[in-house]
C-alpha positions as CSV (number, residue, x, y, z in Angstrom):
1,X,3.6,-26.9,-4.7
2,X,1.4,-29.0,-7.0
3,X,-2.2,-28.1,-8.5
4,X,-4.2,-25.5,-10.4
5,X,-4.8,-22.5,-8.4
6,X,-8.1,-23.4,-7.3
7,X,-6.8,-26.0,-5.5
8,X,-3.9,-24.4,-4.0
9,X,-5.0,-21.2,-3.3
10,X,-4.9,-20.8,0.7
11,X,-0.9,-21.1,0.0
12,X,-0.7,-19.0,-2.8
13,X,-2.7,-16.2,-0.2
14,X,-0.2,-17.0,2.6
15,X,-1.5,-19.2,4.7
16,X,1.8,-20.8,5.1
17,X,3.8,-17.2,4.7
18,X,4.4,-18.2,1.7
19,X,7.2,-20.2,2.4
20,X,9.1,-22.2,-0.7
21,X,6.9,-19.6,-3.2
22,X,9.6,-16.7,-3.0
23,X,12.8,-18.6,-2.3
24,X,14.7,-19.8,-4.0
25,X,12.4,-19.0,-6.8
26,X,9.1,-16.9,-7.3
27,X,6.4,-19.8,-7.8
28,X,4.7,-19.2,-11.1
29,X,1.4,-19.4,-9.7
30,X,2.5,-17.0,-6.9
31,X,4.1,-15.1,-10.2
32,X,0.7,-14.6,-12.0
33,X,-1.3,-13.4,-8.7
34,X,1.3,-10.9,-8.3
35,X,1.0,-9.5,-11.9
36,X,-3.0,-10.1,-12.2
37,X,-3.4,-7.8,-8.6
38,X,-0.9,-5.2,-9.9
39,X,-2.6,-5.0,-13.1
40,X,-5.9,-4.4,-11.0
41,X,-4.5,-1.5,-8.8
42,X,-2.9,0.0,-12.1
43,X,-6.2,0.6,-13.4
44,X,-7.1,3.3,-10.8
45,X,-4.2,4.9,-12.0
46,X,-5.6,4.9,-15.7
47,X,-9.7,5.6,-14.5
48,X,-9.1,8.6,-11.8
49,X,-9.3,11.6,-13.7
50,X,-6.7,14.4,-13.0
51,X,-8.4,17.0,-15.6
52,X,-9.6,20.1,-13.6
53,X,-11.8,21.0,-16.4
54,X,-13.9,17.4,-16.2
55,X,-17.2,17.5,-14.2
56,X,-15.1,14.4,-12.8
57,X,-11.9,16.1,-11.6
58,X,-10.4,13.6,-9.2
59,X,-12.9,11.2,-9.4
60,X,-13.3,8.1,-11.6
61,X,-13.9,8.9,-15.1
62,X,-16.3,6.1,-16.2
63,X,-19.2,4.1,-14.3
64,X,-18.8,1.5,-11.8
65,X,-20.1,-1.2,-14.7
66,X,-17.7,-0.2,-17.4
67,X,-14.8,1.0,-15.8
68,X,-13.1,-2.2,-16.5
69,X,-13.8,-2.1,-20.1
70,X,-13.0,1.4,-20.4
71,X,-9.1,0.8,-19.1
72,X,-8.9,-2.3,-21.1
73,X,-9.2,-4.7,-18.6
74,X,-12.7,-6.4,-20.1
75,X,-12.1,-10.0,-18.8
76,X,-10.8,-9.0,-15.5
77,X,-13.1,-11.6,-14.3
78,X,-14.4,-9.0,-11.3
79,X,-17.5,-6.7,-11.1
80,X,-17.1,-3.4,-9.2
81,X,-18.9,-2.9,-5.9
82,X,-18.4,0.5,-4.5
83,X,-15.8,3.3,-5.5
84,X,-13.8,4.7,-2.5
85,X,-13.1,8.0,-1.5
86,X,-10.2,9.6,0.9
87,X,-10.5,13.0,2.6
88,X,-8.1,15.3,4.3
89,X,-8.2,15.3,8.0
90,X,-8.9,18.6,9.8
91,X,-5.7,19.2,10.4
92,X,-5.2,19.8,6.2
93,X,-8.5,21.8,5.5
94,X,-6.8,24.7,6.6
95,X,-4.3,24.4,4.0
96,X,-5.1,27.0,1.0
97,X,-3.3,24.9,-1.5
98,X,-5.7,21.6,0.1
99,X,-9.0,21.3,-2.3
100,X,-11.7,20.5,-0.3
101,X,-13.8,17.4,-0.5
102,X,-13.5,13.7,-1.5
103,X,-10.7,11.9,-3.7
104,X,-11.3,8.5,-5.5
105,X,-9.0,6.2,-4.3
106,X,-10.1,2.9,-5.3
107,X,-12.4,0.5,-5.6
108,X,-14.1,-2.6,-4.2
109,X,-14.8,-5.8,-6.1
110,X,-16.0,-9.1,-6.5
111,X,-15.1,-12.1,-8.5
112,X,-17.8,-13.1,-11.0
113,X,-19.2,-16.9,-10.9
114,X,-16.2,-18.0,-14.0
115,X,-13.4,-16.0,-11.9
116,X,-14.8,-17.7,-8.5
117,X,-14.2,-21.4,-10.5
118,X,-11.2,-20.2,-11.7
119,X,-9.8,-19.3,-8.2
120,X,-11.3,-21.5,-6.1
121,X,-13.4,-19.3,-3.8
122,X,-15.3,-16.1,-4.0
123,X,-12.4,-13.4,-4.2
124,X,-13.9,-9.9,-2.6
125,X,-11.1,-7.6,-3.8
126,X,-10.3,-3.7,-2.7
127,X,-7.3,-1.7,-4.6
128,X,-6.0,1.6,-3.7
129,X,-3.7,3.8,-5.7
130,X,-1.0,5.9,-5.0
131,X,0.1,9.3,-3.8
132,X,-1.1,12.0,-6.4
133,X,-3.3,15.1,-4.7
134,X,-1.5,17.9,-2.5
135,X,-3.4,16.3,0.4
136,X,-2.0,12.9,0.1
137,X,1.8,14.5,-0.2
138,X,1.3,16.1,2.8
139,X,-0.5,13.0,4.4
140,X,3.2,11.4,3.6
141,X,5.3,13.5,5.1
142,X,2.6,13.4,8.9
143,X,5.5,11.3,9.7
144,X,4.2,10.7,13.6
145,X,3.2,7.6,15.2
146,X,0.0,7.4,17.1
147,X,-2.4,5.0,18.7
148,X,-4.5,3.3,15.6
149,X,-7.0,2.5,18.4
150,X,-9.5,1.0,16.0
151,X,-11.6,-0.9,18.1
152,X,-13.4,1.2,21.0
153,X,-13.9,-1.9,22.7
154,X,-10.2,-2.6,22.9
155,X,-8.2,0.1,21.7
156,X,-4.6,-1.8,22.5
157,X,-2.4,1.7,23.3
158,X,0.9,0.2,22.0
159,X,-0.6,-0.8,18.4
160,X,0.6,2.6,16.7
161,X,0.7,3.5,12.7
162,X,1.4,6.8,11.0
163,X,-0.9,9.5,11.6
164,X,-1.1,10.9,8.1
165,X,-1.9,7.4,6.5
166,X,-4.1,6.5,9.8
167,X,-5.9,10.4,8.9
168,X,-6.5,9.4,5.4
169,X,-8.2,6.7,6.5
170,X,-10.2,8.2,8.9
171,X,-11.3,11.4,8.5
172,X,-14.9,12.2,7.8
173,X,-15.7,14.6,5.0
174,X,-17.2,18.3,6.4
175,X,-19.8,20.0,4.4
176,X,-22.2,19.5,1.9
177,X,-20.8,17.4,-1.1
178,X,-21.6,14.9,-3.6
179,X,-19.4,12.3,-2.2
180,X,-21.0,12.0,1.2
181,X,-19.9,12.3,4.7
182,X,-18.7,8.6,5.8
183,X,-14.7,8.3,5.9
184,X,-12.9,5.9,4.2
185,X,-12.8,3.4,6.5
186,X,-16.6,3.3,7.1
187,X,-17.5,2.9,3.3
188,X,-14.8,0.2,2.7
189,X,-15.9,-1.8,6.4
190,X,-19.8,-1.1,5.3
191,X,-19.5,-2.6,1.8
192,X,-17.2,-5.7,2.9
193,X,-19.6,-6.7,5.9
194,X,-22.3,-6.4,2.9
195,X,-20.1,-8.9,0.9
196,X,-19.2,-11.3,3.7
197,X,-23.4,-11.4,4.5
198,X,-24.4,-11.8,0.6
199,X,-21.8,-14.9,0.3
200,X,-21.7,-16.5,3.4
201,X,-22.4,-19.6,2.1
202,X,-19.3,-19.6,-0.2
203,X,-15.5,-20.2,0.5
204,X,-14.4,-16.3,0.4
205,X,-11.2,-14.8,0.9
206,X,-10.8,-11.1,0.8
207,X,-7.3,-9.6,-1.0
208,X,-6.8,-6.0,-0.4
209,X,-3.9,-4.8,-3.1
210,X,-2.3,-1.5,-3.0
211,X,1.0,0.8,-4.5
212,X,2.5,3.6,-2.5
213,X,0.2,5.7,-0.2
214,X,-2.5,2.6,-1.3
215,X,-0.4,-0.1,0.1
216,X,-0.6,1.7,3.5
217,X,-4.3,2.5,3.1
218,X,-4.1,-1.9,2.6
219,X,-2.4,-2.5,5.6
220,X,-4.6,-0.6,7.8
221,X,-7.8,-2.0,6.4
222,X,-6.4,-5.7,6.7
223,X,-5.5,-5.1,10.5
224,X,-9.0,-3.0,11.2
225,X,-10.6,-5.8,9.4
226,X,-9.0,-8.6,11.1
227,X,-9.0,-6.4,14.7
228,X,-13.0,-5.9,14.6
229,X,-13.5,-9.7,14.0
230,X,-15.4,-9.1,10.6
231,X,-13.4,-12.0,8.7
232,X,-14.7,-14.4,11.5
233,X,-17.5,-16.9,10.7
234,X,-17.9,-20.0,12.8
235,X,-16.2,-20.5,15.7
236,X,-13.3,-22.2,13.5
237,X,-13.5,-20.4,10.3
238,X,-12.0,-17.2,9.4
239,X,-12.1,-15.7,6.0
240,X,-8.7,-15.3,5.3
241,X,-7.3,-11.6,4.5
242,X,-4.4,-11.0,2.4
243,X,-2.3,-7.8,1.4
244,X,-0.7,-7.2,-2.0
245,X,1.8,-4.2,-1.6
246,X,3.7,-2.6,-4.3
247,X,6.7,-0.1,-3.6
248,X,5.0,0.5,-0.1
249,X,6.3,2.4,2.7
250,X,6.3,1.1,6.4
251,X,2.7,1.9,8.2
252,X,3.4,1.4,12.1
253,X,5.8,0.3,15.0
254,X,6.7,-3.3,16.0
255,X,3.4,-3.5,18.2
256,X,1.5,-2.9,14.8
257,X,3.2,-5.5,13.5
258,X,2.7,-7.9,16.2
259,X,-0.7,-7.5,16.3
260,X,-0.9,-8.5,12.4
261,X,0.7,-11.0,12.9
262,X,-1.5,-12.4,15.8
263,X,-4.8,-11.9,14.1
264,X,-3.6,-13.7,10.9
265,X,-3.1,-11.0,8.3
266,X,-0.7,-12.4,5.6
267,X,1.1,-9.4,3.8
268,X,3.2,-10.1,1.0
269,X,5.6,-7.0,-0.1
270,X,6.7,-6.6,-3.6
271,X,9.4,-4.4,-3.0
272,X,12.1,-2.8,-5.5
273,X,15.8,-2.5,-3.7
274,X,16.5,1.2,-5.4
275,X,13.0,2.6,-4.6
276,X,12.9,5.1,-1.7
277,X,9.7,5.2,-0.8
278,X,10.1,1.4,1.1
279,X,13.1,3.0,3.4
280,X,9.9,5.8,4.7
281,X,9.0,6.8,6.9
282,X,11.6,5.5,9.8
283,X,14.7,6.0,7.7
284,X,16.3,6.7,11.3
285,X,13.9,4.8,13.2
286,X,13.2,1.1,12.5
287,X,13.2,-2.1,12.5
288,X,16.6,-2.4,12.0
289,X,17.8,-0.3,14.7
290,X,15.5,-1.6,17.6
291,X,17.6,-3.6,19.5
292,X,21.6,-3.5,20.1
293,X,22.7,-7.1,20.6
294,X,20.4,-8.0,23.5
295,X,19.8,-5.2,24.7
296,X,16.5,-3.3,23.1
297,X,17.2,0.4,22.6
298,X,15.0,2.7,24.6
299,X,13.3,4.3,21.4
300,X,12.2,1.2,19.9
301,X,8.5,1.2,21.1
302,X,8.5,4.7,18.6
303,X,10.3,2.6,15.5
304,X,9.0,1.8,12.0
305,X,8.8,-1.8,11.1
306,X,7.6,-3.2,8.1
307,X,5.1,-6.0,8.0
308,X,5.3,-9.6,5.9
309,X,7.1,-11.0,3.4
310,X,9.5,-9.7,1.2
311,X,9.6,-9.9,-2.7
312,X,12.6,-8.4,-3.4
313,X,13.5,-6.6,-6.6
314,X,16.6,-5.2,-8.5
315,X,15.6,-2.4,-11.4
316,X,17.2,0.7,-11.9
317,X,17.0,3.0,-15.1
318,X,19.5,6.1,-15.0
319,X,18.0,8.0,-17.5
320,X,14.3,8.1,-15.9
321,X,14.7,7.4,-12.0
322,X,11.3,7.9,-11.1
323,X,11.0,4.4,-13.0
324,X,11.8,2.6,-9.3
325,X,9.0,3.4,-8.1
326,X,6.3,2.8,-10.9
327,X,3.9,0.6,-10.9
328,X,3.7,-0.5,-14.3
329,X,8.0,-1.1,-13.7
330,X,7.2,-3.2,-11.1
331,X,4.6,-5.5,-13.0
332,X,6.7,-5.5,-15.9
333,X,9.5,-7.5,-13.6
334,X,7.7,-9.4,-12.1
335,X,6.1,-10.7,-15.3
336,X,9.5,-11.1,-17.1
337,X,12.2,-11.1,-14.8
338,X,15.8,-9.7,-16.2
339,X,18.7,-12.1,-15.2
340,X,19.7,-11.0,-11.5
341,X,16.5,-8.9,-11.6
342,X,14.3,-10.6,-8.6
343,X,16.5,-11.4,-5.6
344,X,15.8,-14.4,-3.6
345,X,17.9,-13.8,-1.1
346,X,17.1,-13.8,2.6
347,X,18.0,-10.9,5.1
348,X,18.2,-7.0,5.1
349,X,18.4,-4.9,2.1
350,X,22.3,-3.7,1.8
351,X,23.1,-0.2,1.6
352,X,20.9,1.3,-1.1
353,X,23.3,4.3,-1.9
354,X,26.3,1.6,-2.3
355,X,23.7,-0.5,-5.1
356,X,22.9,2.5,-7.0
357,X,26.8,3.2,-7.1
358,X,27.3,-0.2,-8.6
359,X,25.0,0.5,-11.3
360,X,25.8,3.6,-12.5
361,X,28.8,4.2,-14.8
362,X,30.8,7.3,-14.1
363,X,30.1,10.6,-12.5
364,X,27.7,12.4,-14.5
365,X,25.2,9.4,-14.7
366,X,25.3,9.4,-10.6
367,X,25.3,13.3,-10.5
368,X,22.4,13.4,-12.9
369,X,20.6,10.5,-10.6
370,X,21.1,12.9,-7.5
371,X,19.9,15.9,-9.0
372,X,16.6,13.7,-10.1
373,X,15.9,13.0,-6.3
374,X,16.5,16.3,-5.3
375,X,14.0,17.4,-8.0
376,X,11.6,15.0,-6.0
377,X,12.3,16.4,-2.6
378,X,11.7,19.9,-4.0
379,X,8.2,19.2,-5.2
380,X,7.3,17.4,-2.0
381,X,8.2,20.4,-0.2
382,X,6.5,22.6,-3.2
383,X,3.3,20.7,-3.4
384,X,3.1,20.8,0.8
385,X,4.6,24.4,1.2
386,X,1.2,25.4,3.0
387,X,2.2,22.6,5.3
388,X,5.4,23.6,6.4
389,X,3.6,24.9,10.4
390,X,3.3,20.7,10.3
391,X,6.7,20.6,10.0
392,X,8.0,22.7,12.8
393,X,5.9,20.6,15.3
394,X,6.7,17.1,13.4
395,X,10.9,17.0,12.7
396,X,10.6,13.7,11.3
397,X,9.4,14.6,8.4
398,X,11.9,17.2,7.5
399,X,13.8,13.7,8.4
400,X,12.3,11.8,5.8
401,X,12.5,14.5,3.4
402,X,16.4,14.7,4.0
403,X,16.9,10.8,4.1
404,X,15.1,10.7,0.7
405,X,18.3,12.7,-0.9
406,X,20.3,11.0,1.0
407,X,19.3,7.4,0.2
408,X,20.2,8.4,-3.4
């Protein structure tokens, strides 16, 4: 692929699934995108304020117009929108150890005039961040598929995502508080129709970037998006919509999938080979296990399945194993690839526990690295012990819980 980026854009979004920009090596325009919407998700991380004591406890700690500036990201070449907020679904406010009322998540933006020459069209950009509040952990672990039923005019039965990530999304805030009422979904589909209206005159494209929880929280909004029709203009233009996942966990079943696909949602998956959280939720239940030569199992309507195209990576660091799933690891490879350190390889993942053996020297390293995920299982089940009545009615999250140690 020949040009600037301006000029080659629609392929470096996926209009052609990518395909000779991962394999047999990453495309260094691809490359940059990659790093420059990793580097824009990171900086929820480094705005949302986590100090109780700060009238802005788990909000954003600076101003839509300077919060750029204030995480170092001056020339980002965007200009913030709207700030997005997450609540708990009902099911969670009776939780003791679940604070009531709205979390920043993230945050729409829009490329200024010099980033719109620069890229070609008129980028309309939203970025979630991760898992970090009680609620979130316990949204994780809601390891149950249901309907996503989005649109009320069709609501397509067999189109089914995870009903803690779907919750998140969805839930309406109850009670009088300063973030307001609407639910994620309807701030995020109110500002983008506002976007798509104030620019449609303009090539646009709209890139929804995510890590963790946030990549599922991306999925979703591509799909609902895509589902309602909003990305459609004339009869034979479509404004195309494009997910950036980091370290992202599966989101729904093969008809979710499907549907994606249908409706034209590229996803591309930036994914590390040791990190955990891509093998949840449907450890036992996926993709990989759908069908048994010809025959396709019984269970497979109720299996995970991951949605895109893969970028696979290779990073492990013994002495700090929360590293494989951290954002800032993941952009850092990406960047400057180690030798060996992006895989280009095509197929399914090999076993994960068998890759982590052949990186580790000896037994204490390994028995160090188990007793690290184990740490990690015991503060999901700590920071969601007022959850455990989930459990009991929803197994597979004990599942997931137990396939997390076990994958390591």
């Amino acid at each position: 692929m020949k040009g600037s980026l301006a000029q080659v854009w629609r392929k470096v979004q996926g209009c052609g699934d990518w395909e000779g920009l991962v394999s047999p090596s990453l495309h260094p325009l691809l490359r940059e995108e990659i790093v420059r919407y990793g580097e824009l998700v990171s900086a929820c991380y480094k705005a949302f304020e986590l100090n109780s004591s700060s009238s802005r406890y788990l909000s954003c700690k600076y101003g839509k117009g300077s919060m750029f500036e204030e995480v170092g990201m001056g020339g980002s070449g965007y200009d913030v929108t709207r700030y997005v907020y997450v609540t708990a679904p009902d099911i969670m406010t009776s939780i003791p150890s679940i604070r009531p009322g709205g979390r920043w998540v993230g945050y729409v933006a829009v490329a200024s005039d010099d980033m719109t020459d620069r890229l070609g069209r008129r980028d309309i950009l939203v970025t979630f961040r991760g898992t970090v509040t009680s609620q979130e952990w316990v949204a994780n672990l809601m390891s149950s598929l249901t309907p996503a039923r989005l649109d009320p005019g069709d609501p397509r039965p067999e189109v089914q995502v995870e009903s803690g990530f779907l919750g998140l999304y969805t839930s309406n805030e109850c009670g009088g508080s300063r973030f307001g009422l609407e639910s994620c979904r309807e701030q995020l589909l109110c500002e983008i129709s506002r976007l798509l209206r104030k620019y449609k005159g303009e090539e646009v494209s709209i890139s929804i970037a995510g890590h963790s929880m946030g990549s599922s929280l991306a999925h979703l909004l591509a799909y609902d998006i895509s589902e309602l029709g909003l990305n459609h203009r004339a009869p034979s233009s479509t404004v195309p919509v494009t997910v950036f996942s980091y370290g992202g966990p599966r989101v729904g079943n093969l008809g979710f999938k499907q549907r994606c696909e249908e409706l034209g949602v590229k996803v591309l998956r930036v994914v590390n080979v040791h990190d955990p959280v891509t093998k949840l939720p449907g450890v036992f239940l996926n993709e990989n296990f759908r069908v048994l030569g010809n025959y396709e199992l019984p269970w497979s309507c109720s299996c995970y399945s991951h949605v895109g195209v893969e970028v696979l990576l290779d990073f492990l660091d013994v002495k700090n194993p929360s590293c494989v799933h951290d954002l800032d690891a993941y952009i850092s490879l990406v960047r400057c690839p180690r030798e060996e350190g992006i895989i280009h390889e095509d197929g399914v993942v090999g076993n994960i526990f068998e890759r982590v053996m052949s990186n580790v020297v000896g037994n204490f390293e390994l028995c160090r690295l188990r007793r690290a995920a184990s740490g990690m299982v015991d503060q999901f089940l700590v920071q969601s012990q007022g959850a455990e009545f989930l459990m009991d009615n929803n197994f597979l999250g004990w599942m997931n819980c137990l396939a997390l140690y076990m994958l390591m």
